[in-house]
N, C-alpha and C positions, 0 to 999 in steps of 0.2 A: 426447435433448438434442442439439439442435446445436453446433457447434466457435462458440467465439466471437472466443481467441484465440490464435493461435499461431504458432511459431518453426518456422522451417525454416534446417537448415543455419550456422545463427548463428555466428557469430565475433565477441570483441570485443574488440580491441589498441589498448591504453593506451601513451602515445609510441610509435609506430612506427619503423621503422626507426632508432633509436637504440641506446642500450647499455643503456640502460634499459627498454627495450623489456618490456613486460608483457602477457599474451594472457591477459586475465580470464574469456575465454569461447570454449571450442573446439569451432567443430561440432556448436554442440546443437542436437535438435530434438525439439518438443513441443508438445501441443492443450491447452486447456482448454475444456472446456464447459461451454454457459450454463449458470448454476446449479450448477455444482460448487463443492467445496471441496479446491483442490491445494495441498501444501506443499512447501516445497525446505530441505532440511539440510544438513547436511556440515558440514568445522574451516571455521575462520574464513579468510576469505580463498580460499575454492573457487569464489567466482561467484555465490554467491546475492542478494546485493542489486546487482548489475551485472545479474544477469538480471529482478528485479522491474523498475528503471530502464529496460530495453529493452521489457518487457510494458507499462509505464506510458506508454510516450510520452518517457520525460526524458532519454534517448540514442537515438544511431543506430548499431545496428551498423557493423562494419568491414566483413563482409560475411553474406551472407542475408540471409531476408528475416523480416520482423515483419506480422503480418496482425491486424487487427482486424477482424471479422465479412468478412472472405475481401478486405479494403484493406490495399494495401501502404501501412503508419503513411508510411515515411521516405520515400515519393514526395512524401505533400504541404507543403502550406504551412506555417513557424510557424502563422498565423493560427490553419490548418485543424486542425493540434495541438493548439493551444489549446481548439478548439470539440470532440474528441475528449475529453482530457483533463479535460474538464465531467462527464464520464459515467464517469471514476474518481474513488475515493477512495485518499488515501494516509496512511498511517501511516508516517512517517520514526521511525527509531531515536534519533535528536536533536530531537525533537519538532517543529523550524523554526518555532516561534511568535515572534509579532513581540512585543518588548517592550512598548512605547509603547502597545499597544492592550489594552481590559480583555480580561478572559475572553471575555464573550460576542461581545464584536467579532470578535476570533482565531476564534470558533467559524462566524462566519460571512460571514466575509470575502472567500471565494471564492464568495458570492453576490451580491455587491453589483454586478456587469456582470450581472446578469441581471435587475435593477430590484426588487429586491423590498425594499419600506420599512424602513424602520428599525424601526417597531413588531413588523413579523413577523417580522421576525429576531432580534429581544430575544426573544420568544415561543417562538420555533424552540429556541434558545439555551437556553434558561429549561428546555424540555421535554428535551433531550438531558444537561443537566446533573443533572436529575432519575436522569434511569433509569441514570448515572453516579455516582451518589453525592455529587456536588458545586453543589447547590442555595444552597451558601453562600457559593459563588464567584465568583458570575454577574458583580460590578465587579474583582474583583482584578487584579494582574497578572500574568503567569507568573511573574515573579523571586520573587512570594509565595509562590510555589507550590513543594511537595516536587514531585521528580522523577518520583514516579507521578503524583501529581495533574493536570502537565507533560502524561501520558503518555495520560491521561484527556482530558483538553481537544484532545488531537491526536486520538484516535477518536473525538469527538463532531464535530470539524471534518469529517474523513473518512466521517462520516453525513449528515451536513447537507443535502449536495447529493440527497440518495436515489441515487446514483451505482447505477450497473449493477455493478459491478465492486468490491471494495476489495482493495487491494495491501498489506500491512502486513509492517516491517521487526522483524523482532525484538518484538514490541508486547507482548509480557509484560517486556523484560527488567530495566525499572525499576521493577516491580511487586511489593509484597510476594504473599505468597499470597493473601488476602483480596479486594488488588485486581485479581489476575491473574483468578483465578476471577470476579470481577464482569465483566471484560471479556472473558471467555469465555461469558459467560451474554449478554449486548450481542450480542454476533457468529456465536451461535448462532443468537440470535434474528432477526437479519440474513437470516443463510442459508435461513432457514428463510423467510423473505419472500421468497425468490427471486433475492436479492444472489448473485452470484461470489463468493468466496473466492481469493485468492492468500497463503497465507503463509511467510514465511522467518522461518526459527525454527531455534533447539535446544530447546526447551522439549518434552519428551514428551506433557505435555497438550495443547496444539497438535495437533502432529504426531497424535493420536488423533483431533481433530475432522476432518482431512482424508480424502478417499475415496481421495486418490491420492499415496503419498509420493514424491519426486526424491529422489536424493541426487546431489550437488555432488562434485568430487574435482579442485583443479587446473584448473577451468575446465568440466570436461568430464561428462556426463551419466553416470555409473555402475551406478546403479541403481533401480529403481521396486518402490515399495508393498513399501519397506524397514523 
């Protein structure tokens, strides 16, 4: 497999030079290859969704660098970010769905710049909410929605695109058993179609589906396949 994406020498300092000063990310460096499945753990607050954020495109390190298939991400353009960021999926831990919009909108909202109808994206919607569990949600709104349900509708968006890549935050943690294990069986099946994996997790089933463990400590890279 080849390297698809990776960190070299990273740093990431949150207010600088202040008193507040905070260095979420020290000196890490790290490959993912196509097709693998890597995860990052550690306590809360050691780096790991600051490092998904940096693999995703959604910050710029302080310093290092960020490479996506051997491109420095932070040389280029917002625009060019944007047209990067097409080819990932993300699972935020807060699901980030818009109110205002039903389910199936939210599910495929981040296709609507790349022309594709209204009917096949209800359809898109329709079929992702199927293998989800929530066939009966397709007009609702998030605020109807339990916080797994929420959590469901964020990795069907996160499919949508057929993305290269999916990054996913915590994406069991509002999940009973039931449905954690349904979107293990989702993301299995993902991977198994040749999707990347990125996850940050405590969760130990997680942590089993990956080839390659991290662990986080204080910002700083610790230890592997822990």
């Amino acid at each position: 497999m080849s390297v698809l994406l990776e960190i070299r020498n990273v740093s990431k300092i949150h207010r600088p030079g202040t008193r507040a000063e905070v260095r979420a990310l020290d000196d890490v460096s790290l490959s993912v290859e196509s097709g693998s499945c890597v995860a990052f753990t550690g306590p809360s607050g050691s780096g790991k969704s600051t490092l998904l954020a940096l693999l995703g495109a959604l910050e710029r390190p302080s310093h290092g660098l960020v490479l996506f298939k051997d491109r420095d991400l932070h040389k280029d353009s917002d625009a060019e970010l944007t047209r990067i960021r097409r080819k990932l999926g993300f699972i935020f831990q807060d699901f980030a769905l818009i109110p205002s919009l039903a389910v199936w909108e939210n599910i495929t909202y981040p296709l609507i710049p790349r022309g594709m109808s209204a009917g096949k994206r209800l359809t898109l919607a329709q079929s992702l909410l199927d293998d989800l569990g929530l066939s009966d949600k397709t007009y609702e709104r998030p605020q109807q929605l339990s916080g797994g349900e929420q959590q469901r509708v964020a990795i069907a968006r996160a499919l949508a695109g057929r993305p290269e890549v999916i990054l996913a935050d915590e994406a069991t943690s509002n999940l009973d058993d039931a449905a954690a294990l349904e979107l293990m069986a989702v993301l299995k099946k993902t991977h198994a179609a040749g999707t990347t994996l990125i996850l940050s997790t405590h969760d130990p089933r997680m942590l089993a589906m990956a080839e390659t463990v991290y662990r986080l400590n204080a910002g700083r890279l610790v230890a592997t396949n822990c």
